[in-house]
Backbone as a printed PyTorch tensor [residue, N CA C, xyz], in Angstrom:
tensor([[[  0.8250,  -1.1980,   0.0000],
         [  0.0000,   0.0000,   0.0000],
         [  0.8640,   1.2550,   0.0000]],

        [[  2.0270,   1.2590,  -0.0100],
         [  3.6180,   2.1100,   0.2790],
         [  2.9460,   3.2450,   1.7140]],

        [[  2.4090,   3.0520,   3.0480],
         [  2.3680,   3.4090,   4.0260],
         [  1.4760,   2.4630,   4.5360]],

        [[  2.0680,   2.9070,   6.0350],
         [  1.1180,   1.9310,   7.0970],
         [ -0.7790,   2.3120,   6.7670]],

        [[ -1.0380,   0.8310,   6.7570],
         [ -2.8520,   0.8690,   6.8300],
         [ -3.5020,   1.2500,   7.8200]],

        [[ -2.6610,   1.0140,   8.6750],
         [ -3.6670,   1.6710,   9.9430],
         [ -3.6360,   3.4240,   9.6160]],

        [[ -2.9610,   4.0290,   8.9520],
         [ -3.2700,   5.6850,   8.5700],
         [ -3.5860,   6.2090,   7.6490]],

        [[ -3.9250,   5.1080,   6.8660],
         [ -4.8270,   5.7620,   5.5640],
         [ -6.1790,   6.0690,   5.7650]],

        [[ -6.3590,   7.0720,   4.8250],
         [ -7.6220,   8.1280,   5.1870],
         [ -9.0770,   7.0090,   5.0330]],

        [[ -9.8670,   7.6280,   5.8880],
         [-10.7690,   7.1130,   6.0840],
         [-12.1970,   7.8560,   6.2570]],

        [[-12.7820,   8.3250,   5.3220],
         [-13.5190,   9.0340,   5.9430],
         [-12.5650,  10.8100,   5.9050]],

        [[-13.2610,  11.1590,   7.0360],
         [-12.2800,  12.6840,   7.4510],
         [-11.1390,  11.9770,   9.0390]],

        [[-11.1700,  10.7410,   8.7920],
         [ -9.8820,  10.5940,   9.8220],
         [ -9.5210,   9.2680,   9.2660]],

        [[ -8.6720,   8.7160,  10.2520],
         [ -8.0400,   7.6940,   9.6780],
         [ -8.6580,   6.4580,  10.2910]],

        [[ -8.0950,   5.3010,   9.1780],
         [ -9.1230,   3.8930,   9.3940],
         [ -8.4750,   3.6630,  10.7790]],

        [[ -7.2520,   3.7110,  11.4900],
         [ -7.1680,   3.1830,  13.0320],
         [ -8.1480,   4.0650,  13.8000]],

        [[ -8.0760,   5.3570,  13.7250],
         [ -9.6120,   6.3990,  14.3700],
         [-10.8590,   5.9650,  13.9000]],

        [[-10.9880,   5.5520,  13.0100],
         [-12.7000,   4.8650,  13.0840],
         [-12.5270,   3.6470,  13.5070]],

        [[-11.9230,   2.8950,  13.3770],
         [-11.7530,   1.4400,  13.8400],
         [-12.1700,   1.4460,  15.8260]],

        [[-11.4060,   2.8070,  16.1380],
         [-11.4980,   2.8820,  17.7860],
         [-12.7150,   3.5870,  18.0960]],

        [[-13.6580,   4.2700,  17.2150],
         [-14.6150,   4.7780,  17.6130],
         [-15.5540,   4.0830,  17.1390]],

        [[-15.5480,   3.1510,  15.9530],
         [-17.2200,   2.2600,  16.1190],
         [-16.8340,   1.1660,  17.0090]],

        [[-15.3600,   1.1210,  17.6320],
         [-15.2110,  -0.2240,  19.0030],
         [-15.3110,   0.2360,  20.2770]],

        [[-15.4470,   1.8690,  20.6820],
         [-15.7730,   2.1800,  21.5970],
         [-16.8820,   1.9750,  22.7190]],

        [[-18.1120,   2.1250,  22.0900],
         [-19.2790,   1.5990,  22.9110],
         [-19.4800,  -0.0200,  23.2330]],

        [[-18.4990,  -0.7160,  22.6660],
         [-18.2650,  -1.7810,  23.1110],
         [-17.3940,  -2.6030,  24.2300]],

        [[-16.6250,  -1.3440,  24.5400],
         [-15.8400,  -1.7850,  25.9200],
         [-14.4560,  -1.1820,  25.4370]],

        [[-13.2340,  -1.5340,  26.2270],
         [-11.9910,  -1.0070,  26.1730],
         [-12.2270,  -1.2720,  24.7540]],

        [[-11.1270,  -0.6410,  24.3770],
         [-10.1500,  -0.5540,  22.8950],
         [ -8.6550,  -0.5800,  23.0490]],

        [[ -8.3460,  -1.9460,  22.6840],
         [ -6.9010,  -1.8420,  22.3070],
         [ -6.2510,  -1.7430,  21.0990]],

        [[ -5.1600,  -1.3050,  21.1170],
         [ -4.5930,  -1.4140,  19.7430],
         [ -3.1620,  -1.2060,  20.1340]],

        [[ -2.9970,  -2.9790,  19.0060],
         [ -1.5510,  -3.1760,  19.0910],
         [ -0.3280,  -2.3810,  17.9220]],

        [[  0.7530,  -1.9450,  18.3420],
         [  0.9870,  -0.7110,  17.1120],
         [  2.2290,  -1.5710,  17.2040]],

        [[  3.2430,  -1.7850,  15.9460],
         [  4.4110,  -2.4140,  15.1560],
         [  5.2320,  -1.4010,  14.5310]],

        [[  4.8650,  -1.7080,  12.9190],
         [  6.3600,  -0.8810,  12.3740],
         [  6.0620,   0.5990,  12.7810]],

        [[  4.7760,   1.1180,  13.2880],
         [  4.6420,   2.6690,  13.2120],
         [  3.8140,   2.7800,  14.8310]],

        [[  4.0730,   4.1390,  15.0250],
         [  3.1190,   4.7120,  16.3630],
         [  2.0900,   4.9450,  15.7410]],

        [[  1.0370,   4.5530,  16.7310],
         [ -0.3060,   4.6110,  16.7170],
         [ -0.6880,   5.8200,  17.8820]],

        [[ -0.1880,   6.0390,  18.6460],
         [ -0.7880,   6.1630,  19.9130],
         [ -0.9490,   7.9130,  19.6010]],

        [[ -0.3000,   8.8890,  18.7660],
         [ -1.2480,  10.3250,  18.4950],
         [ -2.3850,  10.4040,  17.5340]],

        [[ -2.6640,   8.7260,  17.2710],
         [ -3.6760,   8.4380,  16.0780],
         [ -5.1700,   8.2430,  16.8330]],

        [[ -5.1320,   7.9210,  18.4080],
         [ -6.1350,   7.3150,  18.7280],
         [ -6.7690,   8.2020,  20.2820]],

        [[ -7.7460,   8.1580,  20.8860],
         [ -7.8980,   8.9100,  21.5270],
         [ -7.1450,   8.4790,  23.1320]],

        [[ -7.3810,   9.0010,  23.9910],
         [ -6.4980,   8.7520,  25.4910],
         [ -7.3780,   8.3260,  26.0130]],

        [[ -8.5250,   7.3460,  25.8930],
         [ -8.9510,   6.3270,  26.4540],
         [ -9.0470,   4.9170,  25.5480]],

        [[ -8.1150,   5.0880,  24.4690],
         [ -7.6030,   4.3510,  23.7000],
         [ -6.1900,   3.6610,  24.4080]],

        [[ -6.0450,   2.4050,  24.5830],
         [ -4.8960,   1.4660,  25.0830],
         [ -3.6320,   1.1690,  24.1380]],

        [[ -2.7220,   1.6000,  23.5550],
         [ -2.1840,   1.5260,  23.1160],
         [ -0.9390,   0.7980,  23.3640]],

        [[ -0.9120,  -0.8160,  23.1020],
         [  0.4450,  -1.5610,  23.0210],
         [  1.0360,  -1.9260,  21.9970]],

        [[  2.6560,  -1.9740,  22.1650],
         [  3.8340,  -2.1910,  21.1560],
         [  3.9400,  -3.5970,  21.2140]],

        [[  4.1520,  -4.0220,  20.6590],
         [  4.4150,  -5.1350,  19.9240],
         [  6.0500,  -4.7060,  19.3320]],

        [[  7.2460,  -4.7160,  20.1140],
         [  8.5010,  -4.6880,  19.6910],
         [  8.8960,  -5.7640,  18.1190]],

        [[  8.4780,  -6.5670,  18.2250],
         [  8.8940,  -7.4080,  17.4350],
         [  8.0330,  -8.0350,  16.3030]],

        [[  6.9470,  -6.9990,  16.3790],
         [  6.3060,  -7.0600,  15.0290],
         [  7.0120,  -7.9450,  13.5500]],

        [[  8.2440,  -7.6000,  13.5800],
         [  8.7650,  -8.0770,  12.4190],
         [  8.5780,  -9.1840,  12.1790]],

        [[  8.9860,  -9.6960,  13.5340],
         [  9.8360, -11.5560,  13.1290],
         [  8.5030, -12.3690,  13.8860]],

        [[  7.1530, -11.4600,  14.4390],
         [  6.2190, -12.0440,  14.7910],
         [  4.8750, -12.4620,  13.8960]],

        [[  3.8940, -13.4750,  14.5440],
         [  2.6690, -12.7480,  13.6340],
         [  1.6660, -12.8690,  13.9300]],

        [[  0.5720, -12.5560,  13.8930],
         [ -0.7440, -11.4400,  14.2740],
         [ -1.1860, -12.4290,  15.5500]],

        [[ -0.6260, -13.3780,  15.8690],
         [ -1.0770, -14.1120,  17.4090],
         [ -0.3000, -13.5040,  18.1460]],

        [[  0.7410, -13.1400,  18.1330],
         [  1.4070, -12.7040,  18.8910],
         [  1.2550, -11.3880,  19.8150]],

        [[  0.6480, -10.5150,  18.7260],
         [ -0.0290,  -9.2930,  18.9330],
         [ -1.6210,  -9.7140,  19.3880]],

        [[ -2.1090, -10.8540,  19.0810],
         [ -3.4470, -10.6910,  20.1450],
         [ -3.0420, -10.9150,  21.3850]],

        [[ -2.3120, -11.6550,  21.6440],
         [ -1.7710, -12.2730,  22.6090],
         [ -1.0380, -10.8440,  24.1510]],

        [[ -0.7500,  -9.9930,  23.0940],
         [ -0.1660,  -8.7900,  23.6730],
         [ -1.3110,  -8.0510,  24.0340]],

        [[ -2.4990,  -8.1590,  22.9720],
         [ -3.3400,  -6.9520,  23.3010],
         [ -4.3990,  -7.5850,  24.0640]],

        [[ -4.5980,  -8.7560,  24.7590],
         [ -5.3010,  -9.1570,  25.4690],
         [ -5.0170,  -9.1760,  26.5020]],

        [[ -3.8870,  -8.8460,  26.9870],
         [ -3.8160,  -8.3950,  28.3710],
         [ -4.0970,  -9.5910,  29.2520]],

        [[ -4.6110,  -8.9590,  29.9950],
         [ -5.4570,  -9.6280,  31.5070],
         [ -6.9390,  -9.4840,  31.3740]],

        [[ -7.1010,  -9.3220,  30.0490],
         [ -8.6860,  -9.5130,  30.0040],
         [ -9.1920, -10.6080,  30.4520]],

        [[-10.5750, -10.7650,  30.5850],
         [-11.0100, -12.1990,  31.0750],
         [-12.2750, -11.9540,  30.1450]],

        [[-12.8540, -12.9090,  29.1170],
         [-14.3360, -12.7960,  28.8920],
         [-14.3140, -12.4760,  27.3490]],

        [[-15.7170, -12.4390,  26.8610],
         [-15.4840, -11.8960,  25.0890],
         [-14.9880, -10.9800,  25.1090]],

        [[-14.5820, -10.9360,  24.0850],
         [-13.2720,  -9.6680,  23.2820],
         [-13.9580,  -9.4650,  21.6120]],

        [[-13.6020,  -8.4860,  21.0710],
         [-13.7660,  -8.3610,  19.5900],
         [-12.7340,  -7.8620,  18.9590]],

        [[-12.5890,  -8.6900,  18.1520],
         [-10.5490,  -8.8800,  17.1560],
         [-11.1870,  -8.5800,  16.2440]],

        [[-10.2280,  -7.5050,  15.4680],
         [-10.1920,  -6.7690,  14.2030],
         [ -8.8050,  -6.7380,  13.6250]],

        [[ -8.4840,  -7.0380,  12.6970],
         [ -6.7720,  -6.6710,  12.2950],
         [ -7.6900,  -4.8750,  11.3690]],

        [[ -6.4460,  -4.0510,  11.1870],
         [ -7.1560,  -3.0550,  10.8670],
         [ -7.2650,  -2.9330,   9.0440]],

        [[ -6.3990,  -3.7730,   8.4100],
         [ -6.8770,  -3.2410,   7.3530],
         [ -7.8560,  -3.7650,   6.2950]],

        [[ -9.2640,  -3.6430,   7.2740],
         [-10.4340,  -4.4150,   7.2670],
         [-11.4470,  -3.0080,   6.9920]],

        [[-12.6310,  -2.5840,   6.0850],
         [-13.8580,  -1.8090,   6.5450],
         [-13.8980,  -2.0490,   7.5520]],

        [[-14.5300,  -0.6790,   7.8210],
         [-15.1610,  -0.5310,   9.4510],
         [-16.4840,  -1.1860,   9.5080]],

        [[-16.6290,  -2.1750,  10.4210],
         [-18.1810,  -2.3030,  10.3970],
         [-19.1190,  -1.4040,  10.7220]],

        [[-20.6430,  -1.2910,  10.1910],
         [-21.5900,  -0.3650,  11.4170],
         [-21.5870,  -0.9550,  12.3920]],

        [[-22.3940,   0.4070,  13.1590],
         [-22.5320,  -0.0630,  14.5220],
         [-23.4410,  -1.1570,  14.7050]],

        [[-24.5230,  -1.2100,  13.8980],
         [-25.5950,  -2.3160,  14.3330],
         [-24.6770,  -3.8580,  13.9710]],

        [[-24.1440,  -3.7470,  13.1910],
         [-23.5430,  -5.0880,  12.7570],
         [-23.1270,  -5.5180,  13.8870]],

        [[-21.8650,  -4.3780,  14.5180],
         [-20.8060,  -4.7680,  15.7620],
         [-21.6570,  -4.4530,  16.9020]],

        [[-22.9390,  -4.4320,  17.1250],
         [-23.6610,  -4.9010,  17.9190],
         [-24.6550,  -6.3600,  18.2610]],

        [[-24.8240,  -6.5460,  16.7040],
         [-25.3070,  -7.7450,  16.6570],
         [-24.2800,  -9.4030,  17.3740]],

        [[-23.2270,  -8.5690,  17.0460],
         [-22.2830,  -9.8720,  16.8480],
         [-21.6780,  -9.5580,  18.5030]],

        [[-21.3570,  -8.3800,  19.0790],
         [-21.2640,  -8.6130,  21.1620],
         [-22.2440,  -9.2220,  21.7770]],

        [[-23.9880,  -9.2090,  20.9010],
         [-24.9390, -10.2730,  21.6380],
         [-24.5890, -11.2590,  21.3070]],

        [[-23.7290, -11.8490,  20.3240],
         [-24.1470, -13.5900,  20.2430],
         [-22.7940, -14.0880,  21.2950]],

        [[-22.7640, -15.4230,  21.0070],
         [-22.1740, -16.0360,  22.4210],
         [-20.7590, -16.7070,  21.6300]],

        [[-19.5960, -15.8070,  22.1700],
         [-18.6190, -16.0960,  21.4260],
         [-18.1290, -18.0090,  21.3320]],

        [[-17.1460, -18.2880,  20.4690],
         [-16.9070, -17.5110,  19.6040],
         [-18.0750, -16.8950,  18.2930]],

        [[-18.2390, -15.5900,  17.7580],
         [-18.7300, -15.6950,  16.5010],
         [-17.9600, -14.8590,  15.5950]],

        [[-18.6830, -14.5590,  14.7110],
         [-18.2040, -13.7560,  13.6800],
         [-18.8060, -12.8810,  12.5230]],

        [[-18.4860, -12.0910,  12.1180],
         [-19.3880, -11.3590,  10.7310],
         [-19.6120, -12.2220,   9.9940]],

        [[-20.5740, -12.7080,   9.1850],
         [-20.2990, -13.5690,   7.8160],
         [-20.8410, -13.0980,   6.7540]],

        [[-20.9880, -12.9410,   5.7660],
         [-21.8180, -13.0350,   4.1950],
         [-21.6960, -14.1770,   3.4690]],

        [[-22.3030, -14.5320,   3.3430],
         [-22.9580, -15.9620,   2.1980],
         [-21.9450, -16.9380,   2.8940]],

        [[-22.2090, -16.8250,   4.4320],
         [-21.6860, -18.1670,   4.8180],
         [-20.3710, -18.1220,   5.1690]],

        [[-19.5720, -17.2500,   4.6680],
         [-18.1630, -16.9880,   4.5450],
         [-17.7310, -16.3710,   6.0740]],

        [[-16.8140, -16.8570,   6.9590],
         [-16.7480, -15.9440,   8.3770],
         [-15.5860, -14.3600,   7.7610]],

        [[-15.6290, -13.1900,   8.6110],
         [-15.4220, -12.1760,   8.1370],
         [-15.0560, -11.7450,   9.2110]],

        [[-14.9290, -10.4670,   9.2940],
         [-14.3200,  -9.9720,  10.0590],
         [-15.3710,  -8.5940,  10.8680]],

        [[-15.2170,  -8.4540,  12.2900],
         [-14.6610,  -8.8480,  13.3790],
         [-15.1190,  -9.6990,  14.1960]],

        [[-14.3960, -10.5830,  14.8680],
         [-14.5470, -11.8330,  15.6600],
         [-14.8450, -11.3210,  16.6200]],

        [[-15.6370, -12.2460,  17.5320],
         [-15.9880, -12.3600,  18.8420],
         [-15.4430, -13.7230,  19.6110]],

        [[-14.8020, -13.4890,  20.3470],
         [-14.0080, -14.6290,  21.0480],
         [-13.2850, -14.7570,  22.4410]],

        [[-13.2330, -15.7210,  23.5400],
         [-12.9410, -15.0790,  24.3590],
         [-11.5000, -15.4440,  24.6630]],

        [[-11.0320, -14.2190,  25.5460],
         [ -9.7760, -13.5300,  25.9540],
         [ -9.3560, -14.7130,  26.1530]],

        [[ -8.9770, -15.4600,  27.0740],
         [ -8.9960, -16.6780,  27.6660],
         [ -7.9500, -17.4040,  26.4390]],

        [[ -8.6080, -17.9770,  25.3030],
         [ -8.1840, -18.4340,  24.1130],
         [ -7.3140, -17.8020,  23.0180]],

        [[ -7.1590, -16.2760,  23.8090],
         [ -5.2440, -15.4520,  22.9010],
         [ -4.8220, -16.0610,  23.7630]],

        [[ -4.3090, -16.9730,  24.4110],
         [ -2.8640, -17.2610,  25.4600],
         [ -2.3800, -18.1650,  24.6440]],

        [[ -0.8920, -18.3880,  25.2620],
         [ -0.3260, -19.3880,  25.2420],
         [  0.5400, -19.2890,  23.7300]],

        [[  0.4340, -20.8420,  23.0380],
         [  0.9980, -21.0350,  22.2960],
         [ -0.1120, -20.9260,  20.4410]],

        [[  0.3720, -20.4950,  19.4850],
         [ -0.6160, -20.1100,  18.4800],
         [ -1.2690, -21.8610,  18.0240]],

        [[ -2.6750, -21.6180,  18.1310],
         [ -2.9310, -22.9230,  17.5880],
         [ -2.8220, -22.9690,  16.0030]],

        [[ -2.4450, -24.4270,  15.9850],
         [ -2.0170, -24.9180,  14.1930],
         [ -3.0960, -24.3960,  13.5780]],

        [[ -3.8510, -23.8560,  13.1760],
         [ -5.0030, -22.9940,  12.3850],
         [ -4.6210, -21.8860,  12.7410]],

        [[ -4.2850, -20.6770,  13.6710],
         [ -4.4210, -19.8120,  13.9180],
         [ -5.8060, -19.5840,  14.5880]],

        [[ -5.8250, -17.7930,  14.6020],
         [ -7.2860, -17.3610,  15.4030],
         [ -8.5630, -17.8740,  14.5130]],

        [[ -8.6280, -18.9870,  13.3380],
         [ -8.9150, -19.5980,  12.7110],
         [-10.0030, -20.7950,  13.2040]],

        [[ -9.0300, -21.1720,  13.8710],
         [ -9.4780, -22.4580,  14.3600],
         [-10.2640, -22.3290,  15.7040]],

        [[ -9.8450, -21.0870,  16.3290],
         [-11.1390, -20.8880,  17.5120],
         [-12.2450, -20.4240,  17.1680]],

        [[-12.6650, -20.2910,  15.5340],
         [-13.8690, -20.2020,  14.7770],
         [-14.6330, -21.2910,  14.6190]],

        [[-13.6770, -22.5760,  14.7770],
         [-14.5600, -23.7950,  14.4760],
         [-15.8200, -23.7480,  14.8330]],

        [[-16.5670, -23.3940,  13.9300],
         [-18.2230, -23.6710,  14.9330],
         [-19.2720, -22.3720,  15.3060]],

        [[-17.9310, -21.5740,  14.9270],
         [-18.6800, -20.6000,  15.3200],
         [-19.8570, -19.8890,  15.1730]],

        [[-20.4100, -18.7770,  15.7870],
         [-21.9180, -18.3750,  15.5390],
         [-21.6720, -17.3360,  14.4150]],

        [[-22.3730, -17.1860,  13.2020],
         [-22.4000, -16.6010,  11.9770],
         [-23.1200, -15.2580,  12.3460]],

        [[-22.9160, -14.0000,  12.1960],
         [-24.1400, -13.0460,  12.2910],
         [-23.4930, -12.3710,  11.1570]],

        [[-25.4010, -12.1430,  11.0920],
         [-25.0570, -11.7600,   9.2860],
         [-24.6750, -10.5310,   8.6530]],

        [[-23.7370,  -9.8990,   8.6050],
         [-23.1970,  -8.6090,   8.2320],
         [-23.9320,  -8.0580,   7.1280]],

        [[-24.2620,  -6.2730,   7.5430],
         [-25.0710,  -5.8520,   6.2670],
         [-24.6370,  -5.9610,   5.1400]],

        [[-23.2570,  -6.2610,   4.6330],
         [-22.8770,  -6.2110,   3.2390],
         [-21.5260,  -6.9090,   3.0880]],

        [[-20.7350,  -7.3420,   2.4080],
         [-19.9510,  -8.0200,   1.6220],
         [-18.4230,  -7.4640,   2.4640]],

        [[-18.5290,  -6.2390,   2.3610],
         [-17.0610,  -5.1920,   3.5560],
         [-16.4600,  -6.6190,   4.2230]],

        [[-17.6870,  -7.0620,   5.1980],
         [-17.3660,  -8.1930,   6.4820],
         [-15.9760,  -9.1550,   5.8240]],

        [[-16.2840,  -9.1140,   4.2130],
         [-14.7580, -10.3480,   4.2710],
         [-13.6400,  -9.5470,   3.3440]],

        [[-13.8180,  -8.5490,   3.2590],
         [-12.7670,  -7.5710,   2.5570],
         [-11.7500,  -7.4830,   3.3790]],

        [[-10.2250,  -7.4620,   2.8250],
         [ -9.4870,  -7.6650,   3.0650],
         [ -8.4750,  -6.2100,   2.4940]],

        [[ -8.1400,  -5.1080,   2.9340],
         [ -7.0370,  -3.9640,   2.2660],
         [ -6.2820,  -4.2620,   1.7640]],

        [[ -5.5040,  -4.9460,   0.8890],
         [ -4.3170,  -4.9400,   1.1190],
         [ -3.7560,  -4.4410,  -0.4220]],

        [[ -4.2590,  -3.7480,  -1.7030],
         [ -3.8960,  -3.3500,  -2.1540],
         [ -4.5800,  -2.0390,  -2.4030]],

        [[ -4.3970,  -1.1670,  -3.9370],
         [ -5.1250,   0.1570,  -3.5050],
         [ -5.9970,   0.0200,  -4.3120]],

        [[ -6.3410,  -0.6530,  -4.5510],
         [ -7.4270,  -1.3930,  -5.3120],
         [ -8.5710,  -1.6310,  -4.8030]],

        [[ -8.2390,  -2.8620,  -3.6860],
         [ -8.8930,  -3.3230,  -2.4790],
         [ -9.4630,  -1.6670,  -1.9730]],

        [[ -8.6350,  -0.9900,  -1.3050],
         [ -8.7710,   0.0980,  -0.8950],
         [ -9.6750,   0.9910,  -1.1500]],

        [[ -9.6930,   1.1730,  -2.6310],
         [-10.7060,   2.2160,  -3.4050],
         [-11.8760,   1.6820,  -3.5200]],

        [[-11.7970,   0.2510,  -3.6220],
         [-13.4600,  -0.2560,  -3.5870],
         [-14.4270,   0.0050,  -2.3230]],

        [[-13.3940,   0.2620,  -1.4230],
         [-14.4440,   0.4510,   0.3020],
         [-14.3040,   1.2820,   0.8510]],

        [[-13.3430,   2.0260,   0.3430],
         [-13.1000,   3.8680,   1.2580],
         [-14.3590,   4.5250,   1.4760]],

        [[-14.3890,   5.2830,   2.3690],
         [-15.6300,   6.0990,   2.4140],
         [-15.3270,   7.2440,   1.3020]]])
């Protein structure tokens, strides 16, 4: 994307600032920050952890960091995902983790899952496999399995 995704424009702010404000009314907000600072990106009741070793790590590692001492459901987003609405990312804190966004069946993004299950060691599936089974809620539109990662991707879902 030749700059970090978490600071591309979004709207009139950036996708890590909407990412923390449609996850706000849902409880803490963390966000794990790597090759770049996050932390003048997000507000000061925003949690902001480093992940030193972003490089040679990968994205378990960083849940693993940003779960803290939580205990209980959590909702995982990697960021260079659409923002969901709010009703969506409300639908999916009522169901009984694990679940997930889906469209046509497909699981999407953001998960519901509990804290409990970032520990330890990464299971052979990844945060994947604590989907097995999971509860489907049905996302208003297609976004749920979009993926950023080129500017392509990008231009199709920008606001």
């Amino acid at each position: 994307m030749g700059r970090p995704k978490a600071l591309l424009p979004w709207g009139a702010t950036t996708l890590v600032r909407a990412w923390c404000r449609a996850l706000a009314p849902f409880g803490p907000v963390v966000v794990v920050e790597g090759a770049v600072s996050l932390t003048a990106e997000v507000s000061a009741r925003t949690l902001v952890v480093n992940n030193p070793d972003w490089a040679s790590t990968g994205m378990w590692e960083s849940l693993t960091l940003g779960r803290g001492d939580r205990s209980g459901p959590v909702l995982v987003t990697p960021v260079d995902v659409p923002v969901a609405p709010t009703a969506d990312l409300r639908r999916l804190v009522e169901a009984s983790a694990p679940a997930a966004l889906s469209w046509g069946g497909v699981l999407g993004h953001p998960v519901l899952v509990d804290a409990a299950q970032l520990g330890g060691s990464c299971p052979i599936g990844g945060l994947a496999e604590l989907l097995v089974g999971a509860t489907e809620v049905q996302a208003s539109s297609s976004a749920a399995l979009a993926n950023m990662n080129t500017p392509q991707d990008y231009a199709r879902f920008s606001p």
